[in-house]
C-alpha positions in Angstrom: 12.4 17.6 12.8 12.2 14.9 14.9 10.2 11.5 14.1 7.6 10.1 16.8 6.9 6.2 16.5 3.7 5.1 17.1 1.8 1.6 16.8 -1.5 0.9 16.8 -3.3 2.7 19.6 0.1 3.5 21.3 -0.4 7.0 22.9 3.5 7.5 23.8 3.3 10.4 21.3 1.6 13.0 23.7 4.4 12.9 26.3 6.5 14.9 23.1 4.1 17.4 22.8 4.4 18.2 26.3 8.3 18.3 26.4 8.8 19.9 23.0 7.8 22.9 21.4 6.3 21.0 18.4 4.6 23.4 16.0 3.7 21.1 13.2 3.2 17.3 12.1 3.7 15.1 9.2 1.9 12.3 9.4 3.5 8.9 7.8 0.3 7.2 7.1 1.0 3.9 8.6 1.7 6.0 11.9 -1.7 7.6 12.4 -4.9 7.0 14.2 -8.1 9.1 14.3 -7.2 9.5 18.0 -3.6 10.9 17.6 -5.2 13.2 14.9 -7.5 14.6 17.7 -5.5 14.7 20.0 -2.8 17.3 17.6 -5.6 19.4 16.0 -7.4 20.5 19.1 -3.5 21.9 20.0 -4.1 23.9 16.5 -0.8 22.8 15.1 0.2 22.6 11.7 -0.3 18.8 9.9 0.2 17.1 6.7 -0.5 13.7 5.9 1.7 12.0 3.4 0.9 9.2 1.5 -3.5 8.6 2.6 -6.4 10.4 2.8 -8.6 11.0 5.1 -12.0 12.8 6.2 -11.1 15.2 8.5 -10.2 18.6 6.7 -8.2 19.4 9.2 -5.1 17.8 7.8 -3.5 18.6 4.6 -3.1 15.6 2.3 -0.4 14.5 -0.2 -0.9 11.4 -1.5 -1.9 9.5 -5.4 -5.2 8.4 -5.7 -4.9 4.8 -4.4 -8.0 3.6 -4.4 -7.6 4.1 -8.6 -3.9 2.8 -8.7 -5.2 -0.6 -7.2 -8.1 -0.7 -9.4 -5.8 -0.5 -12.3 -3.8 -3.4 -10.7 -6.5 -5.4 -10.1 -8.1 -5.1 -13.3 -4.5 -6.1 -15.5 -4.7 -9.3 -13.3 -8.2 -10.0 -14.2 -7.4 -9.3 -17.5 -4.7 -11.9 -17.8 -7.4 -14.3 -16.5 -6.6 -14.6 -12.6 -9.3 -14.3 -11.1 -7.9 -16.6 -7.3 -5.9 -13.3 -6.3 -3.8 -13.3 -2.9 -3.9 -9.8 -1.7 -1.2 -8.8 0.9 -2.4 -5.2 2.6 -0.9 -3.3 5.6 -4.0 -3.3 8.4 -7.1 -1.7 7.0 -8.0 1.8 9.3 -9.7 4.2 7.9 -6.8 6.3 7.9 -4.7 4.0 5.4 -3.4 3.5 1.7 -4.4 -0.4 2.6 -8.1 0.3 2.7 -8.1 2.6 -0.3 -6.1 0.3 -1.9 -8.7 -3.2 -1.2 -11.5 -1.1 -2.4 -10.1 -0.8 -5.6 -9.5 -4.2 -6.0 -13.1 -5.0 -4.7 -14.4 -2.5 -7.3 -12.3 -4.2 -10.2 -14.0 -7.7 -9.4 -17.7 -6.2 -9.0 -16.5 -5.3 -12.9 -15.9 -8.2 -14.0 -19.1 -10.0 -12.4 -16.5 -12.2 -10.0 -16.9 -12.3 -6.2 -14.5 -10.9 -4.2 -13.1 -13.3 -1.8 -12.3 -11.6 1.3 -10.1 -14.9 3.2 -7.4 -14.4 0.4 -6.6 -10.7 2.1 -4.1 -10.9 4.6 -2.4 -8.1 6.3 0.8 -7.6 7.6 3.4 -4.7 7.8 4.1 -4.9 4.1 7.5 -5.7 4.4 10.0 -8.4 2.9 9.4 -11.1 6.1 6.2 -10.0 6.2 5.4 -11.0 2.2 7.4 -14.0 2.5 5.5 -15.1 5.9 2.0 -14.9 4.8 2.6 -16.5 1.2 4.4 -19.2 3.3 1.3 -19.4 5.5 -0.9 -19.0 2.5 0.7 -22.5 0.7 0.7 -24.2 4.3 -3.4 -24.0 4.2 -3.7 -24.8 1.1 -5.1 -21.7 0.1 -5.7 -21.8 -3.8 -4.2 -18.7 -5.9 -2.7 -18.2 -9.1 -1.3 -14.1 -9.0 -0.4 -11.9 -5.9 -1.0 -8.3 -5.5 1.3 -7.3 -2.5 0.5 -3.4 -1.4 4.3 -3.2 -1.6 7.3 -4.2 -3.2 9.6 -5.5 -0.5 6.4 -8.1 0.6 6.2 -8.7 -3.3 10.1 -9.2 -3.2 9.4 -11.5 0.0 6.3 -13.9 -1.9 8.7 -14.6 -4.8 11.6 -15.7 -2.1 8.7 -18.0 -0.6 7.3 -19.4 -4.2 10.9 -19.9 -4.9 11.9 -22.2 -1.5 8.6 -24.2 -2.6 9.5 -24.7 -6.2 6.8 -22.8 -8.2 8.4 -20.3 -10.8 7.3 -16.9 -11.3 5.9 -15.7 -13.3 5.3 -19.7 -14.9 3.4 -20.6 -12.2 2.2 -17.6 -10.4 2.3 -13.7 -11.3 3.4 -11.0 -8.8 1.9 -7.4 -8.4 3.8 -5.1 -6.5 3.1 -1.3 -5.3 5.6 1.2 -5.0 8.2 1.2 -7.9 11.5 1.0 -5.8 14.9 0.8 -7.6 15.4 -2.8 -6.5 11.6 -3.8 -8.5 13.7 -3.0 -11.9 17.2 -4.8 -10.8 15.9 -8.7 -9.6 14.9 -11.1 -11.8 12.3 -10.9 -13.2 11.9 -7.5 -13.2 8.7 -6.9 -11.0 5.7 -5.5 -12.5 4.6 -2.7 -10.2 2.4 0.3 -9.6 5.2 3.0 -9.0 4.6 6.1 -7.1 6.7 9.4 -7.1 8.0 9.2 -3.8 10.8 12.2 -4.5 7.8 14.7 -5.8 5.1 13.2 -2.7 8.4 14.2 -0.5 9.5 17.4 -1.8 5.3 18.0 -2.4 5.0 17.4 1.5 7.6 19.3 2.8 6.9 22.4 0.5 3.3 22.5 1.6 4.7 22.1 5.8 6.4 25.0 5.2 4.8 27.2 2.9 0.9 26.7 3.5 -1.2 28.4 6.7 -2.7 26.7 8.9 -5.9 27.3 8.3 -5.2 26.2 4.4 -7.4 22.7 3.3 -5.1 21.2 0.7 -5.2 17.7 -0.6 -2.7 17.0 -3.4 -3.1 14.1 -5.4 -0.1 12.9 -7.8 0.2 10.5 -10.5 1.0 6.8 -10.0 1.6 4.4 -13.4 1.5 0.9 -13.5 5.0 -0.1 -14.8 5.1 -3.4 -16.9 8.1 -5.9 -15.6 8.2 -9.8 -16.4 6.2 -10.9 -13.5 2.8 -11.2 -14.6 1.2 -13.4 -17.4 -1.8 -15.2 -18.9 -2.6 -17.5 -16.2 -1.2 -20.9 -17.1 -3.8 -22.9 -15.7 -6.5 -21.2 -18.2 -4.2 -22.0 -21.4 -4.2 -25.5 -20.0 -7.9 -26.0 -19.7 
């Protein structure tokens, strides 16, 4: 097994596939384009796409249902009466968790009769700089929120870092949403509140399906996320004040 990075509309990947005899590919969602996904089908090899979803039944798919998971996330935000959300997404192709993921938050404020405010979505590589960069950026144009949903949690680790440097408390003063459910969400302080997703089974689910399943085989597999309660999101302050 050998992994093949690729960025954006990088097309460094075909050169493998003509030195190597590559007879299948799992996809790592943030990896893939719609070209790259051409490109290997019409060589009739074996793929599997872990972690996102997409149209072309080509590709076997392992993923949860993320459009659903940040619903859910949205709407416990909205619930605790934020309603001046900072999302933090990875880049929003069509082949992504990131724009399955913003149209379950846009979904959750249609519900609640609120209008979803499209500048307070920034992408970014969902990492820790990467969280702590745009919340940085986010308080240096004065842009007005109250809870963050970060589509990870290493840029959720990164936000509180940021918050931190600038003196605001969390969850006091603004509540964190993460995505993921990594060991290190349960061992800072406060523990993060998350939407946790079984890595282990998506891996062992993905890896049993590259080996076992023909070719010719449509399968999409979708697992079960939860939304695990930590102590970094409460009523919004600001309301209670009021």
């Amino acid at each position: 097994m050998i992994f093949i990075p690729v960025v954006g509309q990088d097309e460094s990947y075909k050169q493998y596939f003509k030195e190597l005899d590559i007879t299948g590919v799992i996809y790592l969602e943030e990896n893939t384009n719609q070209d790259m996904l051409n490109y290997i089908a019409a060589k009739n090899i074996k793929m599997v796409m872990f972690g996102a979803i997409s149209e072309d039944q080509r590709c076997k798919m392992i993923h949860i249902n993320d459009l659903a998971a940040a619903h859910e996330g949205a709407r416990y935000l909205l619930e605790l009466k934020h309603e001046r959300i900072l999302i933090i997404s990875d880049y929003p192709k069509s082949i992504s968790s990131g724009f399955q993921r913003i149209a379950g938050c846009k979904r959750a404020f249609e519900e609640y009769g609120l209008e979803f405010d499209a500048d307070r979505v920034k992408y970014g590589e969902l990492t820790y700089n990467s969280g702590y960069r745009i919340t940085t950026q986010a308080l240096q144009q004065g842009i007005s929120f109250t809870a963050v949903f970060a589509f990870s949690d290493e840029a959720a680790l990164g936000v509180i870092s940021a918050l931190a440097e600038r003196g605001l408390r969390v969850p006091e003063d603004v509540s964190i949403m993460g995505f993921d459910g990594i060991s290190l969400s349960r061992q800072v302080t406060p523990k993060l509140t998350t939407i946790r997703q079984p890595i282990k089974k998506m891996i062992e689910q993905t890896l049993d399906t590259f080996q076992n399943q023909k070719r010719e085989e449509n399968i999409e597999i979708t697992l079960p996320y939860k939304l695990e309660e930590g102590e970094t999101c409460i009523l919004n302050q600001k309301i209670l004040k009021e």
